[in-house]
Each structure stands twice: as C-alpha cells, then as structure tokens.
C-alpha positions in Angstrom: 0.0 0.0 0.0 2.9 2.4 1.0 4.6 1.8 -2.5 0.8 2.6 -4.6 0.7 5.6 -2.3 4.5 6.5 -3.0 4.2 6.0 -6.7 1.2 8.3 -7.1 2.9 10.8 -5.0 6.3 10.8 -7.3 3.9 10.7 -10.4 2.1 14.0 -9.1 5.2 15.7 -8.7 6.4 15.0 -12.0 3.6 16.1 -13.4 3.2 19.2 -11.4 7.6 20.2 -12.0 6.3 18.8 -16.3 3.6 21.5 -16.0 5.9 24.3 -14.5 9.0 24.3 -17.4 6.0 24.0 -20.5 6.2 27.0 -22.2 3.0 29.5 -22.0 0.6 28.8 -24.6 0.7 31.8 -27.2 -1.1 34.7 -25.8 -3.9 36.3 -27.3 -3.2 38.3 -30.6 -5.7 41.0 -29.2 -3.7 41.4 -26.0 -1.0 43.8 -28.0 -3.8 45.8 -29.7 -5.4 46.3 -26.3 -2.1 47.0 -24.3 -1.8 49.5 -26.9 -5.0 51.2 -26.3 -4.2 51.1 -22.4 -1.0 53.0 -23.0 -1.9 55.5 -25.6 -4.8 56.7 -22.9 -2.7 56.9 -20.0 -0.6 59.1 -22.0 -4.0 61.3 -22.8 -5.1 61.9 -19.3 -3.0 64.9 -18.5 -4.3 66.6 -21.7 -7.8 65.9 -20.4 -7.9 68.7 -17.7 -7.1 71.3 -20.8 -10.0 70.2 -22.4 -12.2 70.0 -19.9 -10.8 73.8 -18.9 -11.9 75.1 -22.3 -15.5 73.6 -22.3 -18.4 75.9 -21.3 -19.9 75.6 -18.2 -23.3 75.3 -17.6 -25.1 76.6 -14.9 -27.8 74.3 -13.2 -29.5 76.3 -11.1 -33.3 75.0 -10.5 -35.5 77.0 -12.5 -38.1 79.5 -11.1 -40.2 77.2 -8.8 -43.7 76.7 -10.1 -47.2 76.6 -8.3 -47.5 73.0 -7.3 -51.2 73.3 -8.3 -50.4 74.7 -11.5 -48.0 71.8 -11.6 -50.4 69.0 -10.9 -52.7 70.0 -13.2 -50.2 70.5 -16.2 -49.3 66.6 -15.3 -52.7 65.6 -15.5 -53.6 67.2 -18.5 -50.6 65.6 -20.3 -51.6 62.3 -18.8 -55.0 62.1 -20.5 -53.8 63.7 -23.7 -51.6 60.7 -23.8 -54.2 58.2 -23.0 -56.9 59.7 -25.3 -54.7 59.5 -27.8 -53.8 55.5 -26.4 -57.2 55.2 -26.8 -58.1 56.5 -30.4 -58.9 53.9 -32.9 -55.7 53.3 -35.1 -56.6 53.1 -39.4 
C-alpha cells in the first residue's frame, strides 16, 4: 500500500515540475492591440484637464419654482392627452 501511495505521490510531482517548465501557450493576438489602447490613454489623461478647462460651463441652477397646483394640473392634462390618444382607434 505504502509503494501505490508513493508511486502516485512521485507521479504527481512529475507532473506538477512537467507542468511548471512547459512554455505559456501563445497569448492572445488581441492582447497587444489592447495593451496599446491602455498606454496611448494613460498618455492622454493629463491633456484631459485642458479640455475640460476650455468647455463651457453650464449653470444648473433650479428654474423658477412653479405653483404646485399649476403643476399638478399640467401633469394631468398631459396624462390624459396621452391616454386619449392610447385610446383612439388606429386606421
């Protein structure tokens, strides 16, 4: 039994040291193109705060606040203009 047990151990390490010197399997042809890409936009980033400096920006202040009657009803106008026209026979 020890020498069954001794045998499979030996043949696991041969196969684990066989596996360890077999060269890589050839990588990906994509890889390159990709690395590529990766590169050429870590070279853009610093360039990216002098365009975003000459963009406009845009000021999002809240508009003028409404009546929220006047609101309400606006919605709910627009919500049965949609559903009578839902609801109009189609030719």
């Amino acid at each position: 039994m020890r020498r069954l047990l001794a045998l499979f151990g030996g043949f696991a390490v041969f196969r684990f040291l066989r596996r360890r010197r077999e060269s890589p399997v050839d990588p990906d042809p994509r890889a390159d193109e990709l690395r590529r890409k990766l590169a050429e936009s870590r070279a853009i980033v610093p360039e990216r705060g002098q365009f975003e400096a000459a963009e406009l920006t845009v000021d999002l202040a809240e508009p003028a606040a409404e009546d929220p009657e006047s609101r309400r009803r606006s919605v709910h106008e627009a919500g049965r203009a949609a559903l009578d026209q839902m609801r109009e026979p189609r030719s």
